[in-house]
C-alpha positions in Angstrom: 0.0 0.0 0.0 1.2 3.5 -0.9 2.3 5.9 1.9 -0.6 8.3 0.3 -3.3 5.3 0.8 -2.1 4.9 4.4 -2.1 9.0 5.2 -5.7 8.9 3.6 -7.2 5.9 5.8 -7.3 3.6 3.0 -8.3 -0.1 3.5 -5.6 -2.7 2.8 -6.0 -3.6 -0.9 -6.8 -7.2 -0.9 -4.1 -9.4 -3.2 -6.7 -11.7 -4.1 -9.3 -9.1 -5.1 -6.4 -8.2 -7.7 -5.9 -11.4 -8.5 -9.7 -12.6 -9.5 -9.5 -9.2 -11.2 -6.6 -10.3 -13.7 -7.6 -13.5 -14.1 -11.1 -11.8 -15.3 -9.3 -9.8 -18.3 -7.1 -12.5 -19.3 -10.7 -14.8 -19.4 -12.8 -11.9 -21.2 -10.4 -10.2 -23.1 -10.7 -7.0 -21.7 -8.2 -4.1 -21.6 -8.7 -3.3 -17.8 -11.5 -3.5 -15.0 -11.9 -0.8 -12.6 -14.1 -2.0 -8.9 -15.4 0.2 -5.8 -14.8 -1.8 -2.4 -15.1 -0.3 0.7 -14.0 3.2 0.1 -11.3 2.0 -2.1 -11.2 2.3 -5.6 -8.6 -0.6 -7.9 -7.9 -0.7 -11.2 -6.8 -3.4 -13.3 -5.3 -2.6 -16.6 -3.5 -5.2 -19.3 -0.1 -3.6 -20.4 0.6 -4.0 -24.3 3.2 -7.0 -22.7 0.2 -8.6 -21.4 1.4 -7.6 -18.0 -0.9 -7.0 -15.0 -0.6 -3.1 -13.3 -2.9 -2.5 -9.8 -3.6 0.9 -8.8 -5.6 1.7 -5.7 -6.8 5.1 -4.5 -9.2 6.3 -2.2 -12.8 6.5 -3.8 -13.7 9.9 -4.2 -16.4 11.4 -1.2 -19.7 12.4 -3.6 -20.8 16.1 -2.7 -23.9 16.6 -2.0 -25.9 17.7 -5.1 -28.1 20.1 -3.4 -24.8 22.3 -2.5 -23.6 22.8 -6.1 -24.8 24.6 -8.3 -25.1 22.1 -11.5 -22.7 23.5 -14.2 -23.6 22.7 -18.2 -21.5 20.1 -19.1 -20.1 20.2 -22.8 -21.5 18.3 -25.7 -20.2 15.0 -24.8 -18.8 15.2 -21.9 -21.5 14.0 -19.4 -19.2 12.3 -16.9 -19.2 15.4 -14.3 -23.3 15.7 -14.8 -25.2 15.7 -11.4 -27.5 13.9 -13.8 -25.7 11.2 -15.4 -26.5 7.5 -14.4 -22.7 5.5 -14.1 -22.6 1.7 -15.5 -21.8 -0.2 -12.0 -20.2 -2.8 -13.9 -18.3 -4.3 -17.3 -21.4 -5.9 -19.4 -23.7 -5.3 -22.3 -26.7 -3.0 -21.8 -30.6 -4.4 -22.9 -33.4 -1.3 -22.9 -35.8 -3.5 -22.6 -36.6 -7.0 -20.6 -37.1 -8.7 -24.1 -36.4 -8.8 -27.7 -39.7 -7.6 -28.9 -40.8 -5.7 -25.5 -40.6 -1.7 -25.7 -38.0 0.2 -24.4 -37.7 0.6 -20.8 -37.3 4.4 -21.5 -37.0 7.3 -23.9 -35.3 11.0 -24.8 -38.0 12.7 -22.7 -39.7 10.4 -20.7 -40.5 11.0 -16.6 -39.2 8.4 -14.6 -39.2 8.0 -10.8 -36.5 7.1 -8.7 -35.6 3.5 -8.4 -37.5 2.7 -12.1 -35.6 0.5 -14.0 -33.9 2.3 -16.9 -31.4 -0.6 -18.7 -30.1 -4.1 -17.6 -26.9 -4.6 -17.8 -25.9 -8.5 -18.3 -22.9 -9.5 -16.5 -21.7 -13.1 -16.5 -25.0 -14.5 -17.5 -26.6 -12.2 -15.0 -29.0 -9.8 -15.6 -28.8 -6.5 -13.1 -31.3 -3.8 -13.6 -29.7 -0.8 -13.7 -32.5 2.0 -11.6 -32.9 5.4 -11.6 -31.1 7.4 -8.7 -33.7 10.2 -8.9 -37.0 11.0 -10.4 -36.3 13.2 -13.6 -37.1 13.8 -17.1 -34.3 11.2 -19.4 -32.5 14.2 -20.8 -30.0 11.8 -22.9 -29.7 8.2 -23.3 -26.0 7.6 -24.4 -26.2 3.4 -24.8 -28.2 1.7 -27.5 -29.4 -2.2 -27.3 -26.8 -4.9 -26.8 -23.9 -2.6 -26.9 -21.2 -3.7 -25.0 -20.5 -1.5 -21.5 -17.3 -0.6 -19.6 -17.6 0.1 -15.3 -18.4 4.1 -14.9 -19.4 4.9 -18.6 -22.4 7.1 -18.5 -25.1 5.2 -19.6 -28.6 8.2 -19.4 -28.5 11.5 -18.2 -31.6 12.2 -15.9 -32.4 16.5 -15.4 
């Protein structure tokens, strides 16, 4: 653990955590893998070797919305929105619960908080993916079986 992670209260990062996590891209292919746990956020990330790199930090404390005044993002760049609705996981996103079934939302559309917007499908599971807060779907930035990373913005709720 880093001298910065101890200073900051950090958990100890758990070797096996990192482990399952490498073992995960070298089984799906994937580039890197980022996971929340406890206050501490790890990254996993294939090197063009095919070596493993680990970073820990701290998660980042979320302010509270309701102090800040929400600032405009710019056109594509919906990461900082208060709005904006964060994949929890590495998966592929569904809008609706089957093939021929409508959309769980549209542009436009009022939801209410804890509505389910998307599934995400991860590892044969199906998660629903809700809504944080009621809103108006301002943007949806995913489309149908498209393949999701952890923390990509997935609908922007205003």
């Amino acid at each position: 653990m880093s001298d910065s992670n101890k200073k900051n209260g950090a958990g100890k990062v758990d070797q096996d955590l990192i482990r399952d996590l490498a073992n995960l891209l070298s089984e799906t292919n994937l580039s890197e893998i980022e996971v929340e746990q406890n206050g501490l956020r790890l990254r996993v990330a294939r090197q063009a070797g095919g070596a493993f790199v680990a970073a820990a930090a701290p998660a980042p404390v979320a302010a509270s919305t309701a102090a800040l005044a929400p600032a405009a993002p710019a056109e594509g760049d919906y990461a900082n929105h208060p709005g904006a609705v964060i994949s929890p996981m590495v998966g592929t996103i569904y809008t609706s619960s089957e093939p021929d079934a409508p959309a769980f939302i549209r542009e436009g559309d009022q939801v209410t908080e804890g509505q389910t917007l998307l599934i995400v499908e991860a590892m044969k599971t199906m998660n629903n993916i809700p809504a944080p807060k009621a809103g108006r779907v301002a943007k949806i930035l995913v489309s149908n079986e498209q393949p999701i990373e952890f923390g990509e913005v997935l609908v922007i709720i205003e």
